[in-house]
RODO-2510 file (C-alpha; in nm, 4 decimals, decimal comma):
residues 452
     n   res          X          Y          Z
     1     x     0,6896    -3,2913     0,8651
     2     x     0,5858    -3,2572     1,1835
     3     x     0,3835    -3,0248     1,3901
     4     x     0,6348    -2,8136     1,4851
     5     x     0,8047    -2,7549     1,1772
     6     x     0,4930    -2,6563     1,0412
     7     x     0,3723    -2,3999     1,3120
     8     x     0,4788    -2,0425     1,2116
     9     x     0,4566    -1,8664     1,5594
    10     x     0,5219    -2,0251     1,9134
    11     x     0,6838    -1,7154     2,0770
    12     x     0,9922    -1,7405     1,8530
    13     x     1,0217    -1,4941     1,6419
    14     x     1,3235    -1,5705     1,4397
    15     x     1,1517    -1,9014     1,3617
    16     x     0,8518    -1,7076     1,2130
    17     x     1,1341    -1,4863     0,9860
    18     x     1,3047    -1,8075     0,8657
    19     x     0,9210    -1,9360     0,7841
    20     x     0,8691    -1,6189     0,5947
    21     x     1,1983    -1,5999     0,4120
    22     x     1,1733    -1,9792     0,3279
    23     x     0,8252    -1,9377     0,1438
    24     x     0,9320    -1,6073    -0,0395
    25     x     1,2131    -1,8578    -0,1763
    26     x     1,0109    -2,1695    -0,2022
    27     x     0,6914    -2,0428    -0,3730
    28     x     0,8287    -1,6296    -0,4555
    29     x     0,5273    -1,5496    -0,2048
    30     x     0,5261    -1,1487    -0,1622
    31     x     0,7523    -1,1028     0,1763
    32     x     0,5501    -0,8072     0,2805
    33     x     0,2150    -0,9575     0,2675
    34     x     0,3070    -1,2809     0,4453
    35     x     0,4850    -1,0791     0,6499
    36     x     0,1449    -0,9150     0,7370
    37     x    -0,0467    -1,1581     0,7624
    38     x     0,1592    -1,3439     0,9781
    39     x     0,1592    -1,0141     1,2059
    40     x    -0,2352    -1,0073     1,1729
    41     x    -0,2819    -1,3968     1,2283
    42     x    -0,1042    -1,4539     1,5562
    43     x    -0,1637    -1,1420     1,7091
    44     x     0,2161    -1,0384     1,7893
    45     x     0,2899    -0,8077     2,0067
    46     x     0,4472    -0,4489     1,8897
    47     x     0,7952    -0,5619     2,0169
    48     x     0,8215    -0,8726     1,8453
    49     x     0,6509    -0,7381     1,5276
    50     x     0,9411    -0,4608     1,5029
    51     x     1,1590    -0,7621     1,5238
    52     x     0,9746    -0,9929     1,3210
    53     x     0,9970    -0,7217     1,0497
    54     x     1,3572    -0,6328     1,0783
    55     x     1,5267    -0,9624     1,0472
    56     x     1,2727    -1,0488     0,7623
    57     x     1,3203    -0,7312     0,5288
    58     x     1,6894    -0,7204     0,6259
    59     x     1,8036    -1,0889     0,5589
    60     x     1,6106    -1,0107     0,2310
    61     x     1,7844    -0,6991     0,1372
    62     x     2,0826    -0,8379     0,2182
    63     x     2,1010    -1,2138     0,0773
    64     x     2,3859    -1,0900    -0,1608
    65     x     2,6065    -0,9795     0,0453
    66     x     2,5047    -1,2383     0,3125
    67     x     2,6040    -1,5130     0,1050
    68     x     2,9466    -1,3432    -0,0348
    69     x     3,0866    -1,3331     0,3705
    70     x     2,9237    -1,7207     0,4157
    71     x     3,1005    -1,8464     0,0669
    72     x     3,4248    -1,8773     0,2851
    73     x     3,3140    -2,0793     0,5649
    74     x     3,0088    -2,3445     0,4048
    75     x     3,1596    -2,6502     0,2219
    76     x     2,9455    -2,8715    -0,0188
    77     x     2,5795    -2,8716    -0,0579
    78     x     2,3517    -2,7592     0,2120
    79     x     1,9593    -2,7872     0,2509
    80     x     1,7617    -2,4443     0,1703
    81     x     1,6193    -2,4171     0,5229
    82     x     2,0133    -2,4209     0,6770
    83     x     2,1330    -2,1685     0,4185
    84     x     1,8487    -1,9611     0,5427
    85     x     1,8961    -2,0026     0,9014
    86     x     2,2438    -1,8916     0,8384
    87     x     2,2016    -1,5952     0,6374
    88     x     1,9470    -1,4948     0,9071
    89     x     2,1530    -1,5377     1,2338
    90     x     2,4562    -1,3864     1,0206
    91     x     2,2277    -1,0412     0,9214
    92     x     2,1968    -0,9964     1,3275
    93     x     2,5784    -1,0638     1,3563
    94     x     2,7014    -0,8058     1,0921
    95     x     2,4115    -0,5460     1,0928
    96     x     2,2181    -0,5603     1,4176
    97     x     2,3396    -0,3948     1,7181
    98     x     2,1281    -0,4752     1,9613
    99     x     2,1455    -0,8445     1,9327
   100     x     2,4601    -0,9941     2,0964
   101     x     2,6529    -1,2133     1,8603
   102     x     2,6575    -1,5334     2,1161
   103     x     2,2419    -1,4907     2,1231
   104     x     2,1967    -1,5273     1,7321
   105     x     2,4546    -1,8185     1,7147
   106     x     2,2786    -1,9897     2,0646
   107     x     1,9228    -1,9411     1,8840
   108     x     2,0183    -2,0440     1,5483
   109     x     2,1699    -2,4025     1,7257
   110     x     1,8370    -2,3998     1,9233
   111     x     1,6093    -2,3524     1,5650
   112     x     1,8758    -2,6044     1,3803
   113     x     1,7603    -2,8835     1,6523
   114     x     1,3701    -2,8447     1,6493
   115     x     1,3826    -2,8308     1,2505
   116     x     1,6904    -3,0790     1,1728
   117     x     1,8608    -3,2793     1,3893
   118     x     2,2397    -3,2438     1,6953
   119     x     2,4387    -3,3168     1,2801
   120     x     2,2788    -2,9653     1,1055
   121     x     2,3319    -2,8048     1,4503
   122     x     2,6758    -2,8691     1,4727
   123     x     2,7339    -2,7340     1,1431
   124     x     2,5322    -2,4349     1,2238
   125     x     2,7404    -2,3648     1,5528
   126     x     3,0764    -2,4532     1,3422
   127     x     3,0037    -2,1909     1,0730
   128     x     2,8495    -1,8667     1,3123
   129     x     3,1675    -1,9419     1,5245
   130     x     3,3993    -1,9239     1,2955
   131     x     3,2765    -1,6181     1,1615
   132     x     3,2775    -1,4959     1,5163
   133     x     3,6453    -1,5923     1,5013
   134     x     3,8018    -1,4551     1,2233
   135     x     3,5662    -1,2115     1,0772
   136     x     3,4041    -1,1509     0,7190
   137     x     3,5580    -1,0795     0,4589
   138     x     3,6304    -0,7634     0,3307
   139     x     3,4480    -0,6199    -0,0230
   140     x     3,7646    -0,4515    -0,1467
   141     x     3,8633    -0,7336    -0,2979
   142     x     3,6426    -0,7492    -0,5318
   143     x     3,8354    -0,5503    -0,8114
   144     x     3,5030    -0,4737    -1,0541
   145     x     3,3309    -0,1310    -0,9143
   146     x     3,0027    -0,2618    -1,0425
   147     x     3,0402    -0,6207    -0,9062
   148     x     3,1755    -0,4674    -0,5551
   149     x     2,8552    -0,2408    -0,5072
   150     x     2,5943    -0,5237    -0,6412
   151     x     2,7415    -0,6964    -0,3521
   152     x     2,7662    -0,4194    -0,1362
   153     x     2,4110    -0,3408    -0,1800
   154     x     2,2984    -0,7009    -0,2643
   155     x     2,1533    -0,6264    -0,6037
   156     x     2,1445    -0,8828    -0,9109
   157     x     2,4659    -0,7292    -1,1480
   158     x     2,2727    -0,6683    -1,4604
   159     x     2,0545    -0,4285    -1,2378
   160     x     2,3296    -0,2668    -1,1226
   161     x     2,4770    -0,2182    -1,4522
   162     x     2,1859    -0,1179    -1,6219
   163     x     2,1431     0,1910    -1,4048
   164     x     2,5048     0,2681    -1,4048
   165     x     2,4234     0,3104    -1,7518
   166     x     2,1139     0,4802    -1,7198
   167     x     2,2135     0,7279    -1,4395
   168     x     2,5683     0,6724    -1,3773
   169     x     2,7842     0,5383    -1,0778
   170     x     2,7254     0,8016    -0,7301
   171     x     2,3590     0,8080    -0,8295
   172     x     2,2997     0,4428    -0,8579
   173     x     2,4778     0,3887    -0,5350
   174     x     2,2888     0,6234    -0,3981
   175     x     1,9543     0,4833    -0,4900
   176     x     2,0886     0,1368    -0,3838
   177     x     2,1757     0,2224    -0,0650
   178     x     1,8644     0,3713    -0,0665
   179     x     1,6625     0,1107    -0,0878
   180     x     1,8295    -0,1110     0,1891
   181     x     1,6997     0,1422     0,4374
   182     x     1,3490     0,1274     0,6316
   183     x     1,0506     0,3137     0,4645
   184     x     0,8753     0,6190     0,5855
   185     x     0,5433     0,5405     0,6882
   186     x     0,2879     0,7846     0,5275
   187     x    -0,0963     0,7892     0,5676
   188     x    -0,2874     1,0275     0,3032
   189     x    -0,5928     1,2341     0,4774
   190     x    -0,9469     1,2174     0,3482
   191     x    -0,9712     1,5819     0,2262
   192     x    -1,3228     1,5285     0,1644
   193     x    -1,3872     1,4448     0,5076
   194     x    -1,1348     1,6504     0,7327
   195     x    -0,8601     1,9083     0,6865
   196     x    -0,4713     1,8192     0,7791
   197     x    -0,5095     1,9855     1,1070
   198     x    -0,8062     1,7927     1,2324
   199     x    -0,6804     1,4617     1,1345
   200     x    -0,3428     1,4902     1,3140
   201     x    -0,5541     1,6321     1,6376
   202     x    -0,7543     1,2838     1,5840
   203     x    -0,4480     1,1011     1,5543
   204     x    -0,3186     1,3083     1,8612
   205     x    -0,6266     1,1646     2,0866
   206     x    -0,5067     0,8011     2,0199
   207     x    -0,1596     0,8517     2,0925
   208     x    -0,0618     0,8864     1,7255
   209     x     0,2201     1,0560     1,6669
   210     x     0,2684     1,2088     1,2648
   211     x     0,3415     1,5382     1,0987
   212     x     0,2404     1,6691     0,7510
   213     x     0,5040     1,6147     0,4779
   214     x     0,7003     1,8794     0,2902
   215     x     0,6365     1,7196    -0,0382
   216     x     0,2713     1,6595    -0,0502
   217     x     0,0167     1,8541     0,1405
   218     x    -0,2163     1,5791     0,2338
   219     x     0,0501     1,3456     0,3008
   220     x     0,1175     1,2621     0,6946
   221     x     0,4447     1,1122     0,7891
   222     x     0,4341     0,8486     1,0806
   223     x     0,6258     0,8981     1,4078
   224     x     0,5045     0,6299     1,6245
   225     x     0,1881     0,4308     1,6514
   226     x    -0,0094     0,2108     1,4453
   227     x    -0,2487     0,4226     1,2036
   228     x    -0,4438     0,0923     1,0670
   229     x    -0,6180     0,0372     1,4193
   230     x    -0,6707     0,3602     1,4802
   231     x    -1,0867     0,5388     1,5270
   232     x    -0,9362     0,7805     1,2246
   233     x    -0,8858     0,4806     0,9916
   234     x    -1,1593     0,2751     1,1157
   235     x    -1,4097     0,5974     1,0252
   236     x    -1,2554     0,6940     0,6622
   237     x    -1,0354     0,9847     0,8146
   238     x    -0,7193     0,8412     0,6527
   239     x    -0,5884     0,5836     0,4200
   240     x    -0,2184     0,3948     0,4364
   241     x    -0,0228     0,5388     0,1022
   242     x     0,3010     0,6129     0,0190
   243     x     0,3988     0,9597    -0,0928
   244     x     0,5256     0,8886    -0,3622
   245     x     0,2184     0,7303    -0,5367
   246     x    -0,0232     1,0212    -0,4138
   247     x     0,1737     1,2268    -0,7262
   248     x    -0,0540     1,0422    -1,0281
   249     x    -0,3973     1,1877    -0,8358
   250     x    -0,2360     1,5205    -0,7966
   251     x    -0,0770     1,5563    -1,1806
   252     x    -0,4092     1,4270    -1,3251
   253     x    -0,5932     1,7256    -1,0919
   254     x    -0,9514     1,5887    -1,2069
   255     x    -1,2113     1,8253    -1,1058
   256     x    -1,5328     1,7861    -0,9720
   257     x    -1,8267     1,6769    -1,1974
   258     x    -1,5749     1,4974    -1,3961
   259     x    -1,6292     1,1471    -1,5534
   260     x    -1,2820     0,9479    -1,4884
   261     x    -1,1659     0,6582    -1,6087
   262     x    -0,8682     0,4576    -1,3561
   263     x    -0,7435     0,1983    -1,6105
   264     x    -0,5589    -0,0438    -1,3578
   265     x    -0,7034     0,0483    -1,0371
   266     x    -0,6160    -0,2253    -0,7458
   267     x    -0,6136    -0,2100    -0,4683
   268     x    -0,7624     0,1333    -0,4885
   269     x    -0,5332     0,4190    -0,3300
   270     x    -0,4887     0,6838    -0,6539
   271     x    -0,8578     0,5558    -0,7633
   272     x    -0,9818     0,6740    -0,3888
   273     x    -0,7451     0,9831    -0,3811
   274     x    -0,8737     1,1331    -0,7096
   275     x    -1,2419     1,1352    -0,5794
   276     x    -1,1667     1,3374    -0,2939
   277     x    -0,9763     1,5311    -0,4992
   278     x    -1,3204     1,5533    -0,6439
   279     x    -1,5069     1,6312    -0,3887
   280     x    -1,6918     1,2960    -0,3973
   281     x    -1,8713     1,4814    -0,7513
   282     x    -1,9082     1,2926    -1,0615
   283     x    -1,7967     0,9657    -1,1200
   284     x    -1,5135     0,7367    -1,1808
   285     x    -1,4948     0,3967    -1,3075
   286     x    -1,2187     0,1895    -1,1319
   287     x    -1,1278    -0,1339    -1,3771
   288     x    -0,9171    -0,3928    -1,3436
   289     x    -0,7839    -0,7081    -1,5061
   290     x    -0,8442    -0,9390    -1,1909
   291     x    -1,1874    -0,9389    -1,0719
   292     x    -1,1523    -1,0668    -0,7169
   293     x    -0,9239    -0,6745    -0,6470
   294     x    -1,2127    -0,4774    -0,7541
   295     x    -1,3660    -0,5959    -0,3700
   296     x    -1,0870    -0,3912    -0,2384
   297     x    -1,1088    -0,0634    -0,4127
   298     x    -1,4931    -0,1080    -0,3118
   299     x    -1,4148    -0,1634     0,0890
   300     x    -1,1991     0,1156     0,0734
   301     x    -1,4252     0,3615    -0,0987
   302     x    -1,7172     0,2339     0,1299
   303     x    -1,5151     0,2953     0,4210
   304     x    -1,3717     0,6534     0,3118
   305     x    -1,7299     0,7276     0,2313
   306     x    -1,6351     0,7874    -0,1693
   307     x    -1,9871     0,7254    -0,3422
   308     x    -1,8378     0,8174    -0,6942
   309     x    -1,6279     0,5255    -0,7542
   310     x    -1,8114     0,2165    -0,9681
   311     x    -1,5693    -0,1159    -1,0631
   312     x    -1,6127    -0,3852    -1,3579
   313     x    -1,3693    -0,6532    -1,4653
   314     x    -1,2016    -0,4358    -1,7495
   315     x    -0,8722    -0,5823    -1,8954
   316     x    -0,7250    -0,2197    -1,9837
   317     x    -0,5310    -0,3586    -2,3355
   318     x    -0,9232    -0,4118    -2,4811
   319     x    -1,0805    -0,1210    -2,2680
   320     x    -1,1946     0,0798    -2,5728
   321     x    -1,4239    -0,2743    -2,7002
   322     x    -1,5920    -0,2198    -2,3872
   323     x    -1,6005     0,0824    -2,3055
   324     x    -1,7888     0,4398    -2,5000
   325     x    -1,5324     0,5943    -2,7279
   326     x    -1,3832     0,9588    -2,6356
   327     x    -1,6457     0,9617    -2,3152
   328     x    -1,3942     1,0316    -2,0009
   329     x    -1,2652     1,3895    -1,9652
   330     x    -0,9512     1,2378    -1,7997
   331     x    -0,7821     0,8917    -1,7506
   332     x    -0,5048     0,7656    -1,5207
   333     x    -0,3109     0,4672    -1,6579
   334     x    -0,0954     0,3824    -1,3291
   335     x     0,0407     0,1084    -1,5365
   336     x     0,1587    -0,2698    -1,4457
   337     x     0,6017    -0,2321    -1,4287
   338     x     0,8764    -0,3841    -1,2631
   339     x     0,8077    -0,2593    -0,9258
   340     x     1,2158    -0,1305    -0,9070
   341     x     1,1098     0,1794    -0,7482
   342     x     0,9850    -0,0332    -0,4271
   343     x     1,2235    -0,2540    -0,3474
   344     x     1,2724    -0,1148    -0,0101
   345     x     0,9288    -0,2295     0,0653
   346     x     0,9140    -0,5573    -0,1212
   347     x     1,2919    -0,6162    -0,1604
   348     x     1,2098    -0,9912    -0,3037
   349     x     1,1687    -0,8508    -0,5972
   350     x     1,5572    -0,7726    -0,6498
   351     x     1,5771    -1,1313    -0,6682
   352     x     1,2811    -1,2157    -0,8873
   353     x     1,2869    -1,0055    -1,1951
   354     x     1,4779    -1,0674    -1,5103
   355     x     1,6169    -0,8467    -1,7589
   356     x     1,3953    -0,9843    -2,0374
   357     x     1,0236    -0,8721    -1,7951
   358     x     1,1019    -0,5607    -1,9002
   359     x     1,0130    -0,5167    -2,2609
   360     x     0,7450    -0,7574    -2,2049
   361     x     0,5658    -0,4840    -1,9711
   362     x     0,7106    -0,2224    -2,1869
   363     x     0,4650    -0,3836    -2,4982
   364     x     0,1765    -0,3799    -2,2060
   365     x     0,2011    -0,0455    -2,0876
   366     x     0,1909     0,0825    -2,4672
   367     x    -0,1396    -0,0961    -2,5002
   368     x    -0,2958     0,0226    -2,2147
   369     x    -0,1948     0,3807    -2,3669
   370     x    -0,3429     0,3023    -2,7106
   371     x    -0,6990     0,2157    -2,5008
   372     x    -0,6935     0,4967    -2,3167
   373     x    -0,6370     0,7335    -2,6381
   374     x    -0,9529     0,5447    -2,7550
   375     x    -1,2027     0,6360    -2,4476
   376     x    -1,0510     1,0056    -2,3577
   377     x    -1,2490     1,2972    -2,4603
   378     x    -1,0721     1,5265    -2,7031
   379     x    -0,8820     1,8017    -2,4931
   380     x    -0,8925     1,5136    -2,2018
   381     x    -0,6508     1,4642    -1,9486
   382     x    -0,4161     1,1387    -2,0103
   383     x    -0,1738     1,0647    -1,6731
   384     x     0,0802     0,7488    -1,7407
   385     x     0,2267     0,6702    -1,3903
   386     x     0,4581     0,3522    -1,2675
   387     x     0,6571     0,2648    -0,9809
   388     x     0,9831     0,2002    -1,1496
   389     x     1,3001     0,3547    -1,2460
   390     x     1,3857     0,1899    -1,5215
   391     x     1,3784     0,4159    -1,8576
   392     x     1,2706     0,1599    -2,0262
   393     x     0,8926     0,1719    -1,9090
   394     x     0,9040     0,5286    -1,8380
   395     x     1,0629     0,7636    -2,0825
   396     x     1,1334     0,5265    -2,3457
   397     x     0,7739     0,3862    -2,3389
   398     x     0,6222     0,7879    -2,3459
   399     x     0,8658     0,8569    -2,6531
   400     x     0,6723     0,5201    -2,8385
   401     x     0,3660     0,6094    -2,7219
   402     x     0,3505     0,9914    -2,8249
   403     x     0,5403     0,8682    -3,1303
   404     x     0,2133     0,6498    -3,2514
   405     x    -0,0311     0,9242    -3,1578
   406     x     0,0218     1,2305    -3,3049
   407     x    -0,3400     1,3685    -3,1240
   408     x    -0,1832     1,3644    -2,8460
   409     x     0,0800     1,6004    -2,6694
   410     x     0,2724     1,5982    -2,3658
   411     x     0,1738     1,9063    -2,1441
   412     x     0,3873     2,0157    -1,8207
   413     x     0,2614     1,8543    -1,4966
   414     x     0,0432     2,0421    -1,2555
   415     x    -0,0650     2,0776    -0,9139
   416     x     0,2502     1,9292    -0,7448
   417     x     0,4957     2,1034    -0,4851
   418     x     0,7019     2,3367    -0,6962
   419     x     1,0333     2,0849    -0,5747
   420     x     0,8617     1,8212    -0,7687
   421     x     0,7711     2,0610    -1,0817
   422     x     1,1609     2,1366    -1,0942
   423     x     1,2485     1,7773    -1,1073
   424     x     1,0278     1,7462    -1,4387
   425     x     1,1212     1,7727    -1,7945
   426     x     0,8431     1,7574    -2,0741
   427     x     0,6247     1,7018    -1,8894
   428     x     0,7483     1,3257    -1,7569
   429     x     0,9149     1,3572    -1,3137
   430     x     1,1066     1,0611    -1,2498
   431     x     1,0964     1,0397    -0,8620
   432     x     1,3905     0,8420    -0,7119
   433     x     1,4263     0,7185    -0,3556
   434     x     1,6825     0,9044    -0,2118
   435     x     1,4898     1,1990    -0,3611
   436     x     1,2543     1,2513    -0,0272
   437     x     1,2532     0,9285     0,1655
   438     x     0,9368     0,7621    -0,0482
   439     x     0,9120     0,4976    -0,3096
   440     x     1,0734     0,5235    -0,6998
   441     x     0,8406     0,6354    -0,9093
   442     x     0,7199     0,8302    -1,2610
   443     x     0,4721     1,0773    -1,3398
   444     x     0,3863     1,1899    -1,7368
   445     x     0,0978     1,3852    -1,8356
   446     x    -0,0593     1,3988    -2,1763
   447     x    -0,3643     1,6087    -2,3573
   448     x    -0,5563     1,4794    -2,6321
   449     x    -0,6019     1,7419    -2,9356
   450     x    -0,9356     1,8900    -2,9872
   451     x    -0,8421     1,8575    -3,3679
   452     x    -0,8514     1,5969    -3,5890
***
């Protein structure tokens, strides 16, 4: 390979997406963190990063129904790298605006040179201009309602389906549509630090632009500007969360002087939002299966100026060998899952999961429950959280769970935004995208009986 092919920025920034997109195929590398670090590592420029970021999530969301309008116009086999070039030059023909059509086809010649040779080029320039030509093909004629919108949305079928059956047709497509658009932004304020008021005042100063969310009162919802290299972030003011995951913090509502137990706490956000929800009084321990995360839950406590939070290596499914028996007053198990309620942010992972990783985390999530039972203090606080909508690891893993422990009962959820506390039923709030803008996710609260 040569030098070129290898380098993943020289000014070009649809060369760095096809990089990106290539090793998210090649090696299932996380699109958003490559995507990141590639942002980080060369230093690019807030036009080009907008760019950069565009063309990568939106070829990804879009592969599906990428590939059904290219099935026409590619005959036999073609190397990886080309199908990805094409899908890529196609997403800024049929969904980008701003870029003229004779621009993506001219640069995806250009990139089908440096990385192939005048043969792959040619084919490149045949394909885009024949599209150009006679147009893509229309998704009515695809007769099957569920195989039409899994290409309309460019979701795997048996996803599709399963929520169809789950939630029916207008709300799936809802949530699928959903998830092809951009994210909201959100930072979470230090509460322990500042109030709302003062942080968007700081923000203000750097020519930060948010406003506080109608959802969740610490919440701030990004207008323009980058809040990571901001004084505010650099001095513990604020941490990047989405809205949707400040809920499990809230619905557990520990209070000050409490001993807390975060089962699965990497990379840190709901362990660092609970102790200022705390008041930075008592303690928490912040475990986790992988060792080398606990460093980031203790950067970001050190730099929010949390002194309450300790971390060991704890796999949460043998917790209660390690750990004191009924000795936390409450314990948040935000619990390993699918991930299907943040595929707007990491949209990979439509692509990645199968049907069958679901009742293998459904049998891990149940025995990071039966731990937590184990360690929490009768008439303790239990919180279950994921960031999935799949019934499976949500309701139908509560129902097992509560079904196996008769100490303990599901009590309504508390200290949320009354829109949220209408949503909920039994105490379990199944969050969807379309809901408010955020991220899929699930809330249930539990108490453990103070008799035997």
């Amino acid at each position: 390979m040569t030098k070129k092919k290898e380098q993943i920025w020289d000014g070009n920034v649809r060369d760095a997406a096809l990089t990106i997109l290539l090793a998210v195929d090649k090696h299932q590398a996380y699109s958003n963190l490559l995507l990141n670090q590639t942002i980080n590592k060369y230093k690019i420029e807030a036009k080009d990063r907008a760019l950069l970021t565009e063309l990568t999530y939106g070829t990804l969301q879009y592969k599906y129904t990428l590939d059904y309008y290219l099935e026409p116009f590619i005959k036999g086999k073609m190397d990886l790298w080309v199908k990805w070039l094409l899908r890529l030059s196609l997403y800024q023909i049929v969904f980008l605006d701003r870029v003229p059509d004779h621009a993506a086809v001219n640069e995806a010649v250009e990139i089908a040179k440096r990385r192939g040779h005048k043969g792959i080029a040619s084919v490149v320039n045949g394909v885009l201009r024949s599209i150009l030509r006679q147009g893509v093909r229309s998704t009515e004629e695809i007769t099957d309602s569920t195989k039409r919108l899994a290409i309309e949305t460019s979701h795997p079928d048996w996803l599709v389906a399963r929520f169809i059956e789950a939630y029916g047709f207008e709300k799936t497509k809802e949530m699928l549509k959903e998830n092809n658009l951009p994210p909201i932004a959100s930072i979470r304020v230090n509460t322990a630090k500042a109030t709302v008021e003062v942080v968007l005042a700081l923000l203000e100063e750097e020519g930060v632009k948010a406003e506080q969310s109608k959802v969740i009162p610490e919440c701030l919802h990004l207008l323009s500007g980058q809040a990571s290299r901001t004084k505010a972030f650099k001095d513990g003011y604020i941490t990047i969360q989405d809205e949707s995951s400040m809920m499990p913090a809230n619905a557990l509502n520990p209070q000050p002087g409490w001993r807390v137990l975060d089962m699965c706490a990497a990379p840190g956000g709901k362990t660092t939002h609970m102790a200022e929800k705390m008041k930075n009084e008592g303690s928490i321990l912040a475990t986790d299966l992988h060792p080398h995360k606990l460093d980031l839950i203790d950067e970001t406590s050190n730099r929010l100026g949390l002194e309450i939070i300790q971390t060991a290596p704890v796999d949460g499914r043998k917790a209660a060998e390690f750990l004191e028996a009924e000795s936390f007053d409450a314990v948040l198990v935000d619990a390993p899952c699918s991930g299907l309620g943040v595929m707007r942010r990491k949209p990979d992972i439509k692509y990645t999961k199968r049907e069958e990783d679901l009742s293998r985390l459904h049998e891990i999530q149940l025995q990071l429950l039966d731990n937590a039972v184990k360690v929490l203090k009768k008439g303790g606080r239990l919180v279950y959280s994921t960031c999935t909508i799949n019934k499976e690891e949500n309701e139908e893993t509560v129902q097992a769970f509560l079904a196996s422990h008769p100490e303990m009962e599901a009590v309504p959820l508390e200290n949320l935004p009354k829109e949220l506390l209408e949503k909920s039923q039994g105490g379990m709030l199944q969050v969807f995208p379309q809901d408010f803008g955020s991220d899929g996710f699930f809330v249930a609260a539990f108490r453990k009986n103070k008799q035997d």
